[in-house]
C-alpha positions as CSV (number, residue, x, y, z in Angstrom):
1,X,110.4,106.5,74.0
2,X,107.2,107.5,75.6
3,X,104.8,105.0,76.1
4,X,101.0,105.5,77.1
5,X,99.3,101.9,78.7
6,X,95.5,102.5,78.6
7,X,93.7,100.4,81.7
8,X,94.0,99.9,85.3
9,X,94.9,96.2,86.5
10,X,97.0,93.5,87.5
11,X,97.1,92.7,83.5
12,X,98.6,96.1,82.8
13,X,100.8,96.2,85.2
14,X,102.2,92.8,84.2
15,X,102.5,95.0,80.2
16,X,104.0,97.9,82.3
17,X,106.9,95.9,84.2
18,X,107.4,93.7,81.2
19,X,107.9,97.3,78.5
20,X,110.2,98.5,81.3
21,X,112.6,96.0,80.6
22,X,113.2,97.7,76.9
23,X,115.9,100.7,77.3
24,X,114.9,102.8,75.0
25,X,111.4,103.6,77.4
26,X,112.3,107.0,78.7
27,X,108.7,107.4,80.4
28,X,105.4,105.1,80.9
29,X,102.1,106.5,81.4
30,X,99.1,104.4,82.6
31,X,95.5,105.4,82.0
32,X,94.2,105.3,85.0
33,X,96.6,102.8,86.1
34,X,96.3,102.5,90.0
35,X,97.9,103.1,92.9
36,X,100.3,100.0,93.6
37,X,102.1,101.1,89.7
38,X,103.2,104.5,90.6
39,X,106.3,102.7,91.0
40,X,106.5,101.9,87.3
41,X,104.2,104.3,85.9
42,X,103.5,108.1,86.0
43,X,99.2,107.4,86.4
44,X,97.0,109.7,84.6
45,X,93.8,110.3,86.3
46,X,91.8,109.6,82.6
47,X,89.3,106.1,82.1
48,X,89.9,103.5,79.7
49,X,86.8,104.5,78.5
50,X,87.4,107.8,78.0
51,X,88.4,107.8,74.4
52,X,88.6,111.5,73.2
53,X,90.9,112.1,76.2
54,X,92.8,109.3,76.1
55,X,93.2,110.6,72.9
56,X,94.0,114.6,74.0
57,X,96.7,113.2,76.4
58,X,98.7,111.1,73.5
59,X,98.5,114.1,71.2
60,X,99.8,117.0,73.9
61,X,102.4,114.4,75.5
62,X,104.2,113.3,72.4
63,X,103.5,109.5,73.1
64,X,105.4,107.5,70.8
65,X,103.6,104.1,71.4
66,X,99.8,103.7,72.8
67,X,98.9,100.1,74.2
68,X,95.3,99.3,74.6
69,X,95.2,96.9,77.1
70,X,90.9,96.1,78.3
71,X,88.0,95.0,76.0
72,X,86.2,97.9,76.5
73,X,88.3,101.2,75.0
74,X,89.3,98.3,72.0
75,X,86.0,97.4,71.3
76,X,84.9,101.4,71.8
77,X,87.5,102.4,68.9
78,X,90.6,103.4,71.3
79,X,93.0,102.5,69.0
80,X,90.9,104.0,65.4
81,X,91.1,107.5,67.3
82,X,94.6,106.7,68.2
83,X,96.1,105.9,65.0
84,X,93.9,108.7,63.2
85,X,96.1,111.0,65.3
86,X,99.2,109.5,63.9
87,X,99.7,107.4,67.3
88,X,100.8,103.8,66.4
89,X,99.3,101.2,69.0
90,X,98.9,97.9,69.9
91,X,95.8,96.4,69.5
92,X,92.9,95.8,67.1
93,X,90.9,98.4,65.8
94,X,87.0,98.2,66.6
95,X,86.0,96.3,63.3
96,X,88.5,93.4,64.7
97,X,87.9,93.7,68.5
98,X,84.0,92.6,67.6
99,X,85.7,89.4,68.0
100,X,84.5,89.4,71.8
101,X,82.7,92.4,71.5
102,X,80.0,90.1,70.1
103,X,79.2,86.5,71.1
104,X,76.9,86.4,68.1
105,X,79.7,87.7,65.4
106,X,81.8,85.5,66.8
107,X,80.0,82.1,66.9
108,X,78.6,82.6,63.3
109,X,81.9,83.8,62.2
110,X,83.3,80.4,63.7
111,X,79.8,78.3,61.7
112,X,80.9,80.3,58.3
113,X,84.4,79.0,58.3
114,X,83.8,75.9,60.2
115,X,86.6,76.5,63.3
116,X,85.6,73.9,65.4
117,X,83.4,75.5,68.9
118,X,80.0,74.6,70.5
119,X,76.9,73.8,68.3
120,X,74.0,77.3,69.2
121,X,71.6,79.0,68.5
122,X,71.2,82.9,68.5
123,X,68.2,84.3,70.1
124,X,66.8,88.1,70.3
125,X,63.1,87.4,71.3
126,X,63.0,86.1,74.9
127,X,59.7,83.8,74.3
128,X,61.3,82.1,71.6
129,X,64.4,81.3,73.4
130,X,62.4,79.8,76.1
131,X,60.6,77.4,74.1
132,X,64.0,76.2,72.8
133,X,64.7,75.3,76.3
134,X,61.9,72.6,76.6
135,X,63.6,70.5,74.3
136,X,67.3,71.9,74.6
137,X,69.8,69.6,76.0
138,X,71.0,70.3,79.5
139,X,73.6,71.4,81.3
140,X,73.3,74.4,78.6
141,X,75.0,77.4,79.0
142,X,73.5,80.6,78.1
143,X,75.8,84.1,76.9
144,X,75.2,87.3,76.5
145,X,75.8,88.9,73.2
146,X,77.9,91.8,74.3
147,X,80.6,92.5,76.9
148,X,79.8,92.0,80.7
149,X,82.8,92.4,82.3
150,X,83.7,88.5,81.6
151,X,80.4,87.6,83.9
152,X,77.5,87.2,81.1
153,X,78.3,83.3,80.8
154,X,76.0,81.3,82.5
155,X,76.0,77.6,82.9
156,X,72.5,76.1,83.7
157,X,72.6,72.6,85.2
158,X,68.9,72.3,84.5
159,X,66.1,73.5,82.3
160,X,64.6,75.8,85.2
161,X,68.0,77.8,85.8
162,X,68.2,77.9,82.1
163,X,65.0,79.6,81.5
164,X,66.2,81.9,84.6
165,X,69.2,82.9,83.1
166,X,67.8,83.8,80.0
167,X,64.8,85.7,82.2
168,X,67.7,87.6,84.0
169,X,69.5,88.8,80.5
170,X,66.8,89.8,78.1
171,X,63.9,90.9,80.7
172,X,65.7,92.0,83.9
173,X,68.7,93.8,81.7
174,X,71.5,92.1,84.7
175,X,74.0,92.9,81.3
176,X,72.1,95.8,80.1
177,X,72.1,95.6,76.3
178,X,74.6,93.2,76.2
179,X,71.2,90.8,76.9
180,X,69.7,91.9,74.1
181,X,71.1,88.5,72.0
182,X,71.9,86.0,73.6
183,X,73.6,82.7,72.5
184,X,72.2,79.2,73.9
185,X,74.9,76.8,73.3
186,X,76.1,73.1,73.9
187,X,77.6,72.2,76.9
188,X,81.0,70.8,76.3
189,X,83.1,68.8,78.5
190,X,87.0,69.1,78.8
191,X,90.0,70.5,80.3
192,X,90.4,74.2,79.4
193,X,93.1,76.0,77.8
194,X,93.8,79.4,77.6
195,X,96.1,80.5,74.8
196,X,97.2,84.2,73.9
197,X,99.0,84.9,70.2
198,X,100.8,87.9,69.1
199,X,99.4,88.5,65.5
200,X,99.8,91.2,63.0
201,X,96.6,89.6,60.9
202,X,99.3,87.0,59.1
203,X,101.7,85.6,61.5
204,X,100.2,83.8,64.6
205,X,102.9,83.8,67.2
206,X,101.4,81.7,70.3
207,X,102.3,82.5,73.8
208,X,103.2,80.0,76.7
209,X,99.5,78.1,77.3
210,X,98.2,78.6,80.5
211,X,95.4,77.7,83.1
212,X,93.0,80.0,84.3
213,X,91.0,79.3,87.9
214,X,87.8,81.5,87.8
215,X,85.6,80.2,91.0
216,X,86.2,82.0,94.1
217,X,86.9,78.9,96.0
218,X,89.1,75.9,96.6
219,X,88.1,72.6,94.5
220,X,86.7,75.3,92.0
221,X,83.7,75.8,94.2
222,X,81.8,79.4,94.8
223,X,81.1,81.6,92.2
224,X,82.7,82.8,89.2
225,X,85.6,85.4,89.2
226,X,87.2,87.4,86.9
227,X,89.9,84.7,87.8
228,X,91.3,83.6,91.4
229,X,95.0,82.4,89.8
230,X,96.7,80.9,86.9
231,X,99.6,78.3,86.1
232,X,101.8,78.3,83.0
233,X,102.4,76.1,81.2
234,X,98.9,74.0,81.1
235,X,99.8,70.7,81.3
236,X,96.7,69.8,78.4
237,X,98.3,71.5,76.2
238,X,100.5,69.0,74.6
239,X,102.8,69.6,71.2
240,X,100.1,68.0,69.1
241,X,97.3,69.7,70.9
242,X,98.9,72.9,69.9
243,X,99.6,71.4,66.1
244,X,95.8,70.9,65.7
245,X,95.1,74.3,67.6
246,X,97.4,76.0,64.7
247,X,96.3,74.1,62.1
248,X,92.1,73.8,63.0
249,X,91.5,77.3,64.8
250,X,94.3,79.7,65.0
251,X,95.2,80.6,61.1
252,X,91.6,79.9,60.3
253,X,90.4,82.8,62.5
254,X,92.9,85.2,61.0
255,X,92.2,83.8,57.6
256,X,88.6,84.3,58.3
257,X,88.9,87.6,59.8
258,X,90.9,88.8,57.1
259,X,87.9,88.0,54.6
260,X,85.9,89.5,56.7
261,X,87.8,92.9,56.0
262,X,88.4,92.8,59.7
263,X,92.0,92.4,60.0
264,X,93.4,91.6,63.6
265,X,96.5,93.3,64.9
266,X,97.1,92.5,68.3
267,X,96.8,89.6,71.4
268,X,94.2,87.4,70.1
269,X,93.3,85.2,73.1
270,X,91.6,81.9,72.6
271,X,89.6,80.1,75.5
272,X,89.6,76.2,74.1
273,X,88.3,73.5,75.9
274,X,89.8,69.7,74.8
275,X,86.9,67.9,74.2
276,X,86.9,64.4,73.3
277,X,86.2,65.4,69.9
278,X,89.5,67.4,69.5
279,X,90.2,71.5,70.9
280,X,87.0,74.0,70.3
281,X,86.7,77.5,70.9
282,X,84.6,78.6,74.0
283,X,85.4,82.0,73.6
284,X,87.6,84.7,71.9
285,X,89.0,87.7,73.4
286,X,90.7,90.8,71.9
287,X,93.5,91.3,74.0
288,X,95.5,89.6,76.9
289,X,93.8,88.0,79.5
290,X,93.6,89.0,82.9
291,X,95.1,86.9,85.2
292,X,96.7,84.8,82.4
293,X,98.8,88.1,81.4
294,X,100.5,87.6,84.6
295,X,101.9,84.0,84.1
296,X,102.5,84.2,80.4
297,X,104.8,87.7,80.4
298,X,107.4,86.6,83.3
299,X,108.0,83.5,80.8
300,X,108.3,85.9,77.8
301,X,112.2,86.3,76.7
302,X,111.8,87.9,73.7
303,X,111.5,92.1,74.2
304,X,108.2,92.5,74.4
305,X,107.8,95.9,73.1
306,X,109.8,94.7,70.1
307,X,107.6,92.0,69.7
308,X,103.9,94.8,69.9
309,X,106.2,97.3,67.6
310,X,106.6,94.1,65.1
311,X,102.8,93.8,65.4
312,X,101.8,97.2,65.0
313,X,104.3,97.4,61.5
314,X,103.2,93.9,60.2
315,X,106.6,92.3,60.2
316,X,106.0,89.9,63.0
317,X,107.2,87.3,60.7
318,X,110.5,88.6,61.1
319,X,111.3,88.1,64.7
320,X,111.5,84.7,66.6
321,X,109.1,85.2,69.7
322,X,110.9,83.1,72.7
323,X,109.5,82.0,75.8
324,X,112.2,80.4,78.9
325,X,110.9,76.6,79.2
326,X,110.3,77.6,82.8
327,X,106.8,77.4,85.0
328,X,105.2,80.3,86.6
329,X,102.1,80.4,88.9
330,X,100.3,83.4,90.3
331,X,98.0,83.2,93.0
332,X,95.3,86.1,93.1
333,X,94.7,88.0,96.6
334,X,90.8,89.5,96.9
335,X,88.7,91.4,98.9
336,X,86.4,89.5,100.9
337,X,83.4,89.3,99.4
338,X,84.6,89.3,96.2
339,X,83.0,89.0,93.5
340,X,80.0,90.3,95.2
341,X,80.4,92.9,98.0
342,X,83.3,93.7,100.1
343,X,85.0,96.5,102.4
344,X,88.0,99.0,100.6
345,X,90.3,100.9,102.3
346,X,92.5,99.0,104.6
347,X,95.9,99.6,104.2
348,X,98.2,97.1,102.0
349,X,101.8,96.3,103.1
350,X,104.4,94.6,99.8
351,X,107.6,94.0,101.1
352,X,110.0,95.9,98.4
353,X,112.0,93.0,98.1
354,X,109.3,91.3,96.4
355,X,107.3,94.1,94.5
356,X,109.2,92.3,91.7
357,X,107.0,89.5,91.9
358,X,103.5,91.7,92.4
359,X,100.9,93.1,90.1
360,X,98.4,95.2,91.9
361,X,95.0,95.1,90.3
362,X,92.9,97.0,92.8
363,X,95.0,99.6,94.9
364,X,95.1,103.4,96.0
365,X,97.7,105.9,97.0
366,X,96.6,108.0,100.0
367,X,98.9,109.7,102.1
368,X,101.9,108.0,100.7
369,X,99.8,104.9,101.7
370,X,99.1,102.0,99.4
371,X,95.2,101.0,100.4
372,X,93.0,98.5,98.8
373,X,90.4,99.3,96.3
374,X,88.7,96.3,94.6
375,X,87.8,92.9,95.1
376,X,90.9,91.5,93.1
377,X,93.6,93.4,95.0
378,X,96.9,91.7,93.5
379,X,98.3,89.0,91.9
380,X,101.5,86.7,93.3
381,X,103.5,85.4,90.4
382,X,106.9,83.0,91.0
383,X,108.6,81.6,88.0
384,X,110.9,78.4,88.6
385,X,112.2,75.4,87.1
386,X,109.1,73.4,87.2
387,X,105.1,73.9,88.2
388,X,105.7,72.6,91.9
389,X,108.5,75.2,93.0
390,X,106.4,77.7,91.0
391,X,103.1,77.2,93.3
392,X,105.3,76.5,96.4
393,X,107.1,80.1,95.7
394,X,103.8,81.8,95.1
395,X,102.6,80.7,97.8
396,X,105.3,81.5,100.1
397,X,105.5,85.3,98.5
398,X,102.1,85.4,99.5
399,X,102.4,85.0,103.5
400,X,104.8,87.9,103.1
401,X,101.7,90.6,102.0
402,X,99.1,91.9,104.1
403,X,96.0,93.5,104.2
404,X,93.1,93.1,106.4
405,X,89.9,90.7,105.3
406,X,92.1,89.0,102.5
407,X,91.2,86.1,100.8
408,X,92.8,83.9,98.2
409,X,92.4,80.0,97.6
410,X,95.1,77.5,98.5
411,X,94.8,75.4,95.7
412,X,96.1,77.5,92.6
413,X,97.8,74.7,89.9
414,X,97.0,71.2,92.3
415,X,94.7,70.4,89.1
416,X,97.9,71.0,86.8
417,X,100.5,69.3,89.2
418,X,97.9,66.0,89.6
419,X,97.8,65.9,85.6
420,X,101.8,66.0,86.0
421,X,101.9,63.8,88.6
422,X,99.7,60.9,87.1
């Protein structure tokens, strides 16, 4: 089989090594891709935006399976074109992938059929929204209606940032249309869980939960990231935590999406936070997440390209989807800088007895060199018996890489392993 993985980072190459695995794969293709998977991918110098290319490349290739791996080509209609062609794929079609593609859709979708999330309030007139802030509760955080590269979520400690934030989205454009609407919501309080499902729009098949570390720096301090590490499994997300999560939010968003006419086929990823009040929704995304992906596939022991196949056909019903009761923990390597500005270029050095354990995120191949080429440059995943020898091993792996001006924090699962410990 050919296989074609639309997207670039340490999330697809985390897809790419785990399809790999399934002997019938004869060839995989990644769109771009980048320059530390040429080792497990022919790349393909084509955008995940590019859709009528992407789209060129399946037909004259003969690609037997597409997977659609970022927000953007899914909520762009990657995988309509696709399958119009006759190209089966994994992931949902643009109708479903509105499901992050819109804070707004989402939040009044989660009001109609009363899934349990943050009370809100949708605004698309700046003045209004910022005499709702005189009386609005604070912290508040504030969200920009469409994507933003998983930064238009603001969380406003007082009234004055509040009114800034939403001064930044809908006047200064800082998400470009994605400001347009914005969503002022309630500030809820909690440990968070991230939780990514295989579903064919009737069976929900959870994934191993997981813990996602998104500021920059140790103690969670710095700004937010597209995500600085990840542990699996999260430690808050006990057996009946995940009961009520089936029975109170993960059917009913299928169910509802389903009456909506807006099936979902695909990783449906749910961002909860346990509030006192039982598990909410903070957010929904319409694929895996990214660094999550890399925690929750090494712990996958079910074939995974089975398991998107099953998906794509509607029969995921029929399989049993396992996981190995195992921990994993990856520890993310940036750019300094990052997330705001930083220096590219300097040369990157794996060990090949460990590229096993490596997804490279931001990399080029120049000269037969591996250099770096974005702020998250790679993630370090180990998978042992328990959380501990997971974030030891990461950590150790991680000594054994080099680049010059890396960064990464030293504290990736402490949070996890003191709610172990206690």
């Amino acid at each position: 089989m050919k296989i074609m993985v639309v997207g670039g980072g340490g999330r697809e190459h985390a897809i790419i090594k785990k399809i790999k695995e399934n002997k019938s794969v004869t060839e995989i293709f990644a769109l771009p891709g980048n320059g530390g998977m040429a080792k497990d991918a022919t790349l393909v110098d084509i955008g995940a935006k590019e859709i009528d290319k992407i789209v060129e490349f399946a037909v004259t290739n003969a690609i037997d399976y597409a997977v659609v791996a970022p927000d953007d080509p899914l909520v762009l209609g990657c995988v309509d074109a696709l399958e119009a062609k006759g190209i089966p794929c994994f992931g949902p079609r643009a109708n479903a992938a509105i499901i992050e593609g819109s804070k707004v859709f989402s939040k009044n979708l989660m009001k109609k059929y009363g899934i349990p999330t943050a009370e809100y309030e949708v605004f698309n007139d700046m003045q209004a929204a910022l005499a709702y802030l005189e009386t609005a509760p604070v912290p508040t955080v504030i969200k920009a209606d469409g994507l933003a590269l998983g930064k238009g979520v603001i969380i406003a400690q007082t009234r004055e940032e509040a009114k800034a934030a939403v001064v930044s989205m809908m006047q200064d454009k800082a998400f470009g249309s994605s400001g347009d609407n914005i969503v002022i919501e309630e500030f809820l309080t909690g440990p968070e869980v991230s939780v990514l499902a295989f579903t064919d729009g009737k069976t929900v098949a959870p994934m191993v939960s997981s813990m996602d570390h998104k500021r920059a720096g140790d103690n969670d301090t710095g700004l937010n990231t597209g995500g600085m590490g990840t542990i699996a499994p999260n430690p808050y997300y006990t057996a009946s935590v995940a009961a009520e999560c089936m029975e109170k939010i993960f059917l009913p968003t299928i169910n509802a999406m389903n009456n909506e006419g807006r099936t979902f086929k695909g990783c449906l990823y749910f961002g909860l936070m346990i509030t006192p009040k039982g598990p909410k929704v903070i957010e929904y995304n319409c694929r895996f997440g990214d660094p999550e992906t890399q925690v929750v596939l090494p712990l996958l022991e079910s074939d995974l390209l089975t398991v998107m196949m099953a998906v794509t056909e509607g029969r995921l019903g029929e399989l049993e989807v396992k996981f190995s009761n195992k921990s994993a923990a990856c520890v993310i390597m940036a750019s300094a800088g990052y997330p705001q500005s930083y220096e590219k270029g300097f040369e990157l050095t794996i060990p090949a007895e460990i590229e096993n354990n490596v997804y490279v995120a931001g990399a080029v191949l120049k000269d037969s060199k591996l250099l770096t080429n974005g702020g998250r440059v790679l993630g370090v995943t180990a998978v042992e018996e328990n959380l501990k020898s997971a974030v030891e091993s990461s950590y150790s792996l991680v000594k054994k890489i080099h680049f010059d001006n890396a960064f990464y924090r030293s504290d990736i699962g402490a949070k996890a392993l003191a709610v172990l410990e206690d």
